[in-house]
C-alpha positions as CSV (number, residue, x, y, z in Angstrom):
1,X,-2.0,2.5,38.3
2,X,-5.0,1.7,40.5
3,X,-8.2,1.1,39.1
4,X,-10.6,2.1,41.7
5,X,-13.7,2.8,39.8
6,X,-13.2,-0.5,37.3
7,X,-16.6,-1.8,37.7
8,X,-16.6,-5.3,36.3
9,X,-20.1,-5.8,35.2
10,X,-19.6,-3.3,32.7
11,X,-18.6,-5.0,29.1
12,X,-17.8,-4.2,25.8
13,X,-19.8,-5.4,22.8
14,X,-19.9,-5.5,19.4
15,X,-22.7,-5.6,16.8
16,X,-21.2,-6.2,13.5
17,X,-24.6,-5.8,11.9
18,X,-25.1,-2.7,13.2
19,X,-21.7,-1.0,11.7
20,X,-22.3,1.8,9.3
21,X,-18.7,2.3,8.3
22,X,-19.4,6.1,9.3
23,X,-15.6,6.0,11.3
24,X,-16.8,8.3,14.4
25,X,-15.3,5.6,16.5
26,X,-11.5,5.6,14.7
27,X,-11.9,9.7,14.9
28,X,-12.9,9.7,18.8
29,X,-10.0,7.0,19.4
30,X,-7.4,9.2,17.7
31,X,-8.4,11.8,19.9
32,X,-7.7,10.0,22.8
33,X,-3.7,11.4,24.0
34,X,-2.6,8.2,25.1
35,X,-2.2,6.8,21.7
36,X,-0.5,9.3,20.3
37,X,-3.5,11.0,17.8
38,X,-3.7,7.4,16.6
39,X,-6.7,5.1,16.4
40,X,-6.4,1.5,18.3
41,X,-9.9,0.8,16.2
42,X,-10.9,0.1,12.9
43,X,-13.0,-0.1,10.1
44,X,-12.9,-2.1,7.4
45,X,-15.1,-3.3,4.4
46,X,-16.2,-7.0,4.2
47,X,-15.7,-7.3,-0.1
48,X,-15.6,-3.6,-0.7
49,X,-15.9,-4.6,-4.7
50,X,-19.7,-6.1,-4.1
51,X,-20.9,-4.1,-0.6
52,X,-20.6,-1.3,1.1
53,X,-21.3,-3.5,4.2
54,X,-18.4,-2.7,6.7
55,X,-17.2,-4.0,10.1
56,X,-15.3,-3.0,13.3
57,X,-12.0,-4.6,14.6
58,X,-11.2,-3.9,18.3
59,X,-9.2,-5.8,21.0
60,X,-11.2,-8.5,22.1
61,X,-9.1,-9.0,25.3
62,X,-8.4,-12.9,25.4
63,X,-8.7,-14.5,28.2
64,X,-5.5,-16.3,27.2
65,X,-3.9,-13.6,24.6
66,X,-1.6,-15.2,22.5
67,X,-0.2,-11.7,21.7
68,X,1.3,-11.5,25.3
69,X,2.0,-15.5,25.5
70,X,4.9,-14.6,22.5
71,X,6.4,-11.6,23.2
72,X,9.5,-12.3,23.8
73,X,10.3,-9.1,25.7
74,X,7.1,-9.3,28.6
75,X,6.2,-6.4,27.2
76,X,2.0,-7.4,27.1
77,X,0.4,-7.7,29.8
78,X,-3.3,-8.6,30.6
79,X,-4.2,-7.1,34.2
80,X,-6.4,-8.2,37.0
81,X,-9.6,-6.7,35.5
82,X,-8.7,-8.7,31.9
83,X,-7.7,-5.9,30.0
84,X,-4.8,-6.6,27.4
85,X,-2.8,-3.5,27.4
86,X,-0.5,-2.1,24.7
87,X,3.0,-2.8,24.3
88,X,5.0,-1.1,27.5
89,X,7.2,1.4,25.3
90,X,10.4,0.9,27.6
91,X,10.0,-3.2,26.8
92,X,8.5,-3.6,23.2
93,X,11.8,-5.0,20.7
94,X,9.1,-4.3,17.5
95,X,9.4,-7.9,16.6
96,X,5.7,-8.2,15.7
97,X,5.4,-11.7,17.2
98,X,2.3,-10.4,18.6
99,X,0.8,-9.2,15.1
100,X,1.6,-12.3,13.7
101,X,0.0,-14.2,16.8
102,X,-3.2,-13.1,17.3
103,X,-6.0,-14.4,16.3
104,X,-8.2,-11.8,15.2
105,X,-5.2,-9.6,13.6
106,X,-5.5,-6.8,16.0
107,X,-2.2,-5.5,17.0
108,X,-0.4,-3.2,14.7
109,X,3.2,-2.3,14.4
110,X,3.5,1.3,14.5
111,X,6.8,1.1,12.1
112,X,7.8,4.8,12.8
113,X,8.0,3.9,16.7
114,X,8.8,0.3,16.1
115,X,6.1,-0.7,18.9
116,X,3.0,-2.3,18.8
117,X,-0.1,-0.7,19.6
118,X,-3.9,-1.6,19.9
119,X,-6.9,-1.3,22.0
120,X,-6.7,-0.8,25.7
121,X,-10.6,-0.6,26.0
122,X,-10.0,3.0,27.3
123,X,-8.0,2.2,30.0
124,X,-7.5,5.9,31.1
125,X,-11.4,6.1,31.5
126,X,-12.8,2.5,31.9
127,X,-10.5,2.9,34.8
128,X,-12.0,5.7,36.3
129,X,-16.0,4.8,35.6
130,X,-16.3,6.3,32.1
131,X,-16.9,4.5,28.9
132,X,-14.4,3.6,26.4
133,X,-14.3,6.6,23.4
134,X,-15.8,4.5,20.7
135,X,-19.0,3.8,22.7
136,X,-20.0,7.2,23.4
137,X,-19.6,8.0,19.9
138,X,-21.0,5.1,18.2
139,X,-24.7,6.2,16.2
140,X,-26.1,3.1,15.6
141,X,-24.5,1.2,18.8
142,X,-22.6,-1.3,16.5
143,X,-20.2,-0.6,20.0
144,X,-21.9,-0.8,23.4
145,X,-20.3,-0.7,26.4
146,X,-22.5,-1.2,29.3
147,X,-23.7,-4.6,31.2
148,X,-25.2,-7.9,30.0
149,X,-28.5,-7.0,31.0
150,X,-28.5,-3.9,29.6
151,X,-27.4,-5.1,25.8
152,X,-29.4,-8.1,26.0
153,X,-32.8,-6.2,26.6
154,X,-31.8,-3.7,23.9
155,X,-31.3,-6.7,21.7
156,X,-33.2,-9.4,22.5
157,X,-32.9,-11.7,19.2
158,X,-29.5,-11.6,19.9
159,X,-27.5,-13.2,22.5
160,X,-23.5,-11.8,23.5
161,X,-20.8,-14.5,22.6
162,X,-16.9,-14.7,24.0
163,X,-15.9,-17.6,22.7
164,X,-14.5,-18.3,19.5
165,X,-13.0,-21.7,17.6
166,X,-10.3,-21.2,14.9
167,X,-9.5,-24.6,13.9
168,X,-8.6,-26.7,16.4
169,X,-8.2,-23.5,18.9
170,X,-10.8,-22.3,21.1
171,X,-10.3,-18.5,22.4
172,X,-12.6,-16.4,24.9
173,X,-12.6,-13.0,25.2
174,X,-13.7,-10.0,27.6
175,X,-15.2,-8.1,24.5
176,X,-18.4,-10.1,23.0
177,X,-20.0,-10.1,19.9
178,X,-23.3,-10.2,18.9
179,X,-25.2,-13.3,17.3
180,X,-28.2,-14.5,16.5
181,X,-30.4,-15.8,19.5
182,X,-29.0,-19.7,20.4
183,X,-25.7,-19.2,19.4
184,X,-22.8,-20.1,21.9
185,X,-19.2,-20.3,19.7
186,X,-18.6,-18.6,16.5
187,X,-16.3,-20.9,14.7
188,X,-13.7,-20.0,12.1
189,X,-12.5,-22.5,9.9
């Protein structure tokens, strides 16, 4: 599938601060056809017992993705523009290697299908020019998809970071998040 329109210098972001747990973005990505009326996002609560403080989980598109490096089917596969796609249907053995390996415990075994499925960043329209679902739907822009420039002068305490240390393993991503101003690595230990 050609991507003509990809334009690189758009990026996706992500503002956990910013998430009001309101779920448009899991009800505009199950409208999507491609993923079968099912949503590749989601929302969760940080300590639903003491908050009502709630986060996003997309694909952050690793640069390396462990989720494709263990399949033992090739049945991942991260194109030229970076974007980690789903499992190909015709490939995927529903080992869930791939859950199991990534970092940030995106993929999710769709037992019913036995295939994993997650976020393709909107391939079907990223790939044509458009934005990714989530984006355009988003209230408080806790998901912004657009270009450096444009997300840093919107938020200018806050600086976009891709690279992540869990342990002794450093990751970086396509999809950034957003910290506070002078940060360079979020590390998880």
């Amino acid at each position: 599938m050609p991507a003509t329109d990809y334009n690189q210098e758009m990026a996706f972001f992500v503002d956990m601060q910013r998430c009001i747990g309101c779920h448009a973005c899991e009800m505009a990505c199950a409208e999507c056809e491609t993923n079968g009326q099912e949503s590749m996002i989601h929302v969760n609560y940080v300590n639903r017992a003491e908050s009502v403080q709630t986060t996003v989980q997309v694909c952050m598109h690793c640069e390396d993705p462990a989720c494709a490096n263990v399949c033992p089917a090739d049945a991942i596969h991260k194109d030229d523009f970076g974007v980690v796609h789903s499992a190909n249907t015709s490939r995927c053995i529903g080992c869930s290697n791939c859950v199991l390996a990534c970092p940030f415990g995106v993929p999710k075994k769709m037992e019913e299908a036995e295939l994993m499925m997650k976020c393709n960043m909107c391939y079907d329209r990223t790939s044509a020019g458009k934005k990714p679902m989530c984006a355009t739907v988003c209230p408080s822009q806790a998901l912004f998809y657009g270009t450096r420039e444009e997300i840093e002068r919107m938020r200018p305490d806050s600086v976009p970071v891709n690279s992540f240390k869990f342990g002794k393993q450093e990751v970086n991503t396509k999809v950034s998040i957003m910290m506070p101003k002078g940060t360079h690595q979020l590390i998880v230990e």
